[in-house]
FIBAVO-849611 format. One line per field, with one value per residue (C-alpha): residue number from 1; residue in one letter; x, y, z. Coordinates in nm, 2 decimals. Example, Ala and Ser with C-alpha at 12.3 -4.5 7.8 and 13.67 -1.06 7.14 Angstrom:
k: (1,2)
r: (A,S)
X: (1.23,1.37)
Y: (-0.45,-0.11)
Z: (0.78,0.71)
This chain:
k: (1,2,3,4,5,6,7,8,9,10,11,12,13,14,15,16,17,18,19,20,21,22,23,24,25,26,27,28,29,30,31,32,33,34,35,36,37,38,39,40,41,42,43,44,45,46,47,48,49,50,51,52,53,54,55,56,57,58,59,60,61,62,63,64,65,66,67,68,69,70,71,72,73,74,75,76,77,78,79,80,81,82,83,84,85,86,87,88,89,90,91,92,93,94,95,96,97,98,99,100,101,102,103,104,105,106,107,108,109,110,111,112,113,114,115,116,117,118,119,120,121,122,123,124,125,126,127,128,129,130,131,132,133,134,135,136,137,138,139,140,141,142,143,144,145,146,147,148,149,150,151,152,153,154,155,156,157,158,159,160,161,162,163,164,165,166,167,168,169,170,171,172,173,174,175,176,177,178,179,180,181,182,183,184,185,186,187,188,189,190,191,192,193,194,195,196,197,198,199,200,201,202,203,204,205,206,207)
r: (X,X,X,X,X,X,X,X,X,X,X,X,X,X,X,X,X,X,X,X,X,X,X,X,X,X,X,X,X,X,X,X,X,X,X,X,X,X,X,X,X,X,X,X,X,X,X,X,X,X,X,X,X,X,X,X,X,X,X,X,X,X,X,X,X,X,X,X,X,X,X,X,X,X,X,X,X,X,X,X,X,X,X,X,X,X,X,X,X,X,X,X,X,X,X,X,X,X,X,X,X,X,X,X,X,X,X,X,X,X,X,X,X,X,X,X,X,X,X,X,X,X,X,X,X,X,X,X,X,X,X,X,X,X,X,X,X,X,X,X,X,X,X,X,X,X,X,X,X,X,X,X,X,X,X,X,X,X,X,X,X,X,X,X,X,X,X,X,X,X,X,X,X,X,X,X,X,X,X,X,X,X,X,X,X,X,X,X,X,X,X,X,X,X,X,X,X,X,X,X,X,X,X,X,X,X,X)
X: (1.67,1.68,1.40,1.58,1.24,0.88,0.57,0.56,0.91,0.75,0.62,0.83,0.71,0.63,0.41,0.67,0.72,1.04,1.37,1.48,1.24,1.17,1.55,1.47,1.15,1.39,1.71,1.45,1.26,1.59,1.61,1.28,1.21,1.50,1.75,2.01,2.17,2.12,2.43,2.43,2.66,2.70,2.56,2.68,2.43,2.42,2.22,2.16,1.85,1.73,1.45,1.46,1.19,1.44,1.20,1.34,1.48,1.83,2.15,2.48,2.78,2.97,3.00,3.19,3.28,3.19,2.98,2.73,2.44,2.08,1.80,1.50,1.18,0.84,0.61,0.31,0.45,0.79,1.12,1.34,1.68,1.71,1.98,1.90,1.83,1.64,1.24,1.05,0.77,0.46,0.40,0.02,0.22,0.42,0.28,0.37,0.35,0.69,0.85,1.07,1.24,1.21,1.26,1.67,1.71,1.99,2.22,2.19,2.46,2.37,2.53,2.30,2.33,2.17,1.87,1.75,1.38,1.43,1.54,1.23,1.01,1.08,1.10,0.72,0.64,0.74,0.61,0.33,0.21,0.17,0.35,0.58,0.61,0.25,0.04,-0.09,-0.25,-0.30,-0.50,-0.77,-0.80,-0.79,-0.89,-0.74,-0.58,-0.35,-0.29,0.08,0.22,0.47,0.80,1.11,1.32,1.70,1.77,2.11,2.12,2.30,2.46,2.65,2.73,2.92,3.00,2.78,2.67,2.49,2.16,1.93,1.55,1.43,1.73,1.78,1.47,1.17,0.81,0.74,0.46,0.64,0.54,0.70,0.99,1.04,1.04,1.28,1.54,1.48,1.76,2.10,2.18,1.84,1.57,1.50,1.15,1.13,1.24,0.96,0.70,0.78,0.79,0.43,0.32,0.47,0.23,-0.10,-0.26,-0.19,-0.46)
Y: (-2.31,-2.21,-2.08,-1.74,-1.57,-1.66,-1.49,-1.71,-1.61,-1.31,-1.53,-1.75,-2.13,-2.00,-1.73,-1.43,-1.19,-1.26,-0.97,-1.04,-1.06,-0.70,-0.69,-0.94,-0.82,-0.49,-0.64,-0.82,-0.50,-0.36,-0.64,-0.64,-0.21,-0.11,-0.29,-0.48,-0.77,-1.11,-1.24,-1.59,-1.82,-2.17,-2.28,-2.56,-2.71,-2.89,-3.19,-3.08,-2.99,-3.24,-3.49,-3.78,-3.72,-3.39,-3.16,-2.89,-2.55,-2.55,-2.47,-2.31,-2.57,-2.32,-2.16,-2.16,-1.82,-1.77,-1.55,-1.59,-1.41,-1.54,-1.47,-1.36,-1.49,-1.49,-1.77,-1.69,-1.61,-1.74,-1.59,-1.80,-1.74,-1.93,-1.98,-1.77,-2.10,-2.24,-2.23,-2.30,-2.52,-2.47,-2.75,-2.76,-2.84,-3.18,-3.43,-3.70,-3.63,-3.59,-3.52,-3.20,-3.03,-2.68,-2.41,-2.35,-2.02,-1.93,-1.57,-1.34,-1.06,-0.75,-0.41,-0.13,0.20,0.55,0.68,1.05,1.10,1.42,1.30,1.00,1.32,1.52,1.24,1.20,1.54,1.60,1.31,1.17,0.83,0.69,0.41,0.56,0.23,0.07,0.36,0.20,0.40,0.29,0.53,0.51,0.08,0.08,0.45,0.60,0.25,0.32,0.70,0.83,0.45,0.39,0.26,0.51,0.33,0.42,0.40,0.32,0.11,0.29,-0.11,-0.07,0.28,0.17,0.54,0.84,1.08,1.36,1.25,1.42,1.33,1.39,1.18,0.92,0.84,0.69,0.58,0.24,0.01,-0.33,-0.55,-0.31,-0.25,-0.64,-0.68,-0.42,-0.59,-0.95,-0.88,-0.77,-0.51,-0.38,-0.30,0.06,0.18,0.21,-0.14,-0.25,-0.04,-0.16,-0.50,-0.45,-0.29,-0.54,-0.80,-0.85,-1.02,-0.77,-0.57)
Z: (-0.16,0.20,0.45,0.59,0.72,0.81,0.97,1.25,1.39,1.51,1.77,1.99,2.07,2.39,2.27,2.31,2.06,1.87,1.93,1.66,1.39,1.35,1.24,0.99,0.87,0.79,0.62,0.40,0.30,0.21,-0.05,-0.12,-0.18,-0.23,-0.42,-0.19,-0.27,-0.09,0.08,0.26,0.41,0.48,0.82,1.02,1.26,1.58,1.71,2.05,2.07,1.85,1.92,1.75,1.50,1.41,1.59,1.82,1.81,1.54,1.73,1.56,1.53,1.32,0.96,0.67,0.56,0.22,0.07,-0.21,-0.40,-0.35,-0.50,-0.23,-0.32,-0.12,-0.10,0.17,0.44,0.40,0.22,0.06,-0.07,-0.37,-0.63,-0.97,-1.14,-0.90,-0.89,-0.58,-0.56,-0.41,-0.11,-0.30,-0.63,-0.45,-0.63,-0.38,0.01,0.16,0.51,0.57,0.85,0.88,1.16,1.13,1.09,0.84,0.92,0.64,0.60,0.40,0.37,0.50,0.38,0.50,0.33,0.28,0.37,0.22,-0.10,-0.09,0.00,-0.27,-0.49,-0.44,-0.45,-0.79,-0.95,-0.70,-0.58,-0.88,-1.03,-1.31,-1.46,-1.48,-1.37,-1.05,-0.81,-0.44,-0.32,-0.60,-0.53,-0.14,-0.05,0.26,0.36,0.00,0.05,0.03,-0.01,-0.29,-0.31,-0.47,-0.66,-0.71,-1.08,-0.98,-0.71,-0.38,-0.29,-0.56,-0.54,-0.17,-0.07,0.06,-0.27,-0.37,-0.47,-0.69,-0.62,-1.00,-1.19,-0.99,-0.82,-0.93,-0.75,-0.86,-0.72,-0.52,-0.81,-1.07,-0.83,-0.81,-1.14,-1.24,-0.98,-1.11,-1.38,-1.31,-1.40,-1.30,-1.61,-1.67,-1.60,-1.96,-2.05,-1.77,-1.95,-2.28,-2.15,-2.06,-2.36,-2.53,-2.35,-2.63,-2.32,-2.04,-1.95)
């Protein structure tokens, strides 16, 4: 498991706000809303900048180029990108104290592709803002702070699509809440919104 983004990168130690984060903040949304697959590479690190309690800012000795597909998971106000397998624990669920370094930064590569705010548009105004897989509505629990907000999902995902196409907004779009949009992307293939819908129904203790 690796620490690829955090909060406090926005800020630099000497209180500037981070260039690059914004970047960041983006590639991981593109994960995170819309489908994208995690790619990460090996990082080599050097000592340079090191203190001797392992403190200071993480320099780049070098990489080894290959790729592999991580699993993005958020915890707080950190992203990780953790093996499928692997589970993340909680720093409030350590059972013994223990000492970590943190604050390399790890490069993340990810295809980018182009999408139509036209097609997103007309996506929502056929079906609305609410979730077609749970129901959710924003606006009705947060009021003017939750109007218009919704994620469209891409039934099939345009990553692995990998070349411009026609898109049409009522097939193969969707609005999903973020929690019903993660969900649906935590299998691979992705789950349909009706196998997410069923999974709920199917839950005696959801309510």
């Amino acid at each position: 498991m690796a620490l690829i983004l955090s909060e406090d990168w926005s800020v630099t130690r000497r209180g500037q706000k981070s260039k690059g984060y914004n970047e960041s903040r983006a590639h991981i949304r593109l994960v995170e809303e819309d489908g994208f697959k995690l790619m990460t590479f090996p990082m080599e690190y050097s000592n340079t900048h090191r203190a001797d309690d392992e403190d200071g800012p993480a320099k780049i000795g070098g990489f080894t180029p290959e790729l592999s597909e991580k699993r993005l998971t958020r915890v707080g106000k950190n992203w990780y990108a953790a093996d499928y397998k692997e589970s993340i624990q909680l720093a409030e669920e350590l059972s013994t104290p223990e000492k970590y370094s943190e604050g390399a930064k790890f490069s993340v590569t990810i295809n980018a592709y182009e999408r139509n705010p036209k097609a997103r548009a007309a996506c929502i105004a056929h079906y609305g803002h609410v979730c077609a897989v749970c129901g959710f509505d924003f606006s009705r629990v947060y009021g003017s702070l939750g109007e218009g907000f919704i994620h469209v999902h891409h039934i099939i995902p345009i990553g692995q699509i990998g070349e411009q196409y026609e898109i049409n907004p009522i097939t193969d779009l969707m609005p999903v809440c973020p929690n019903c949009h993660a969900m649906i992307h935590r299998m691979e293939p992705p789950l349909t919104t009706e196998e997410l819908r069923k999974h709920i129904h199917e839950r005696t203790d959801y309510t």
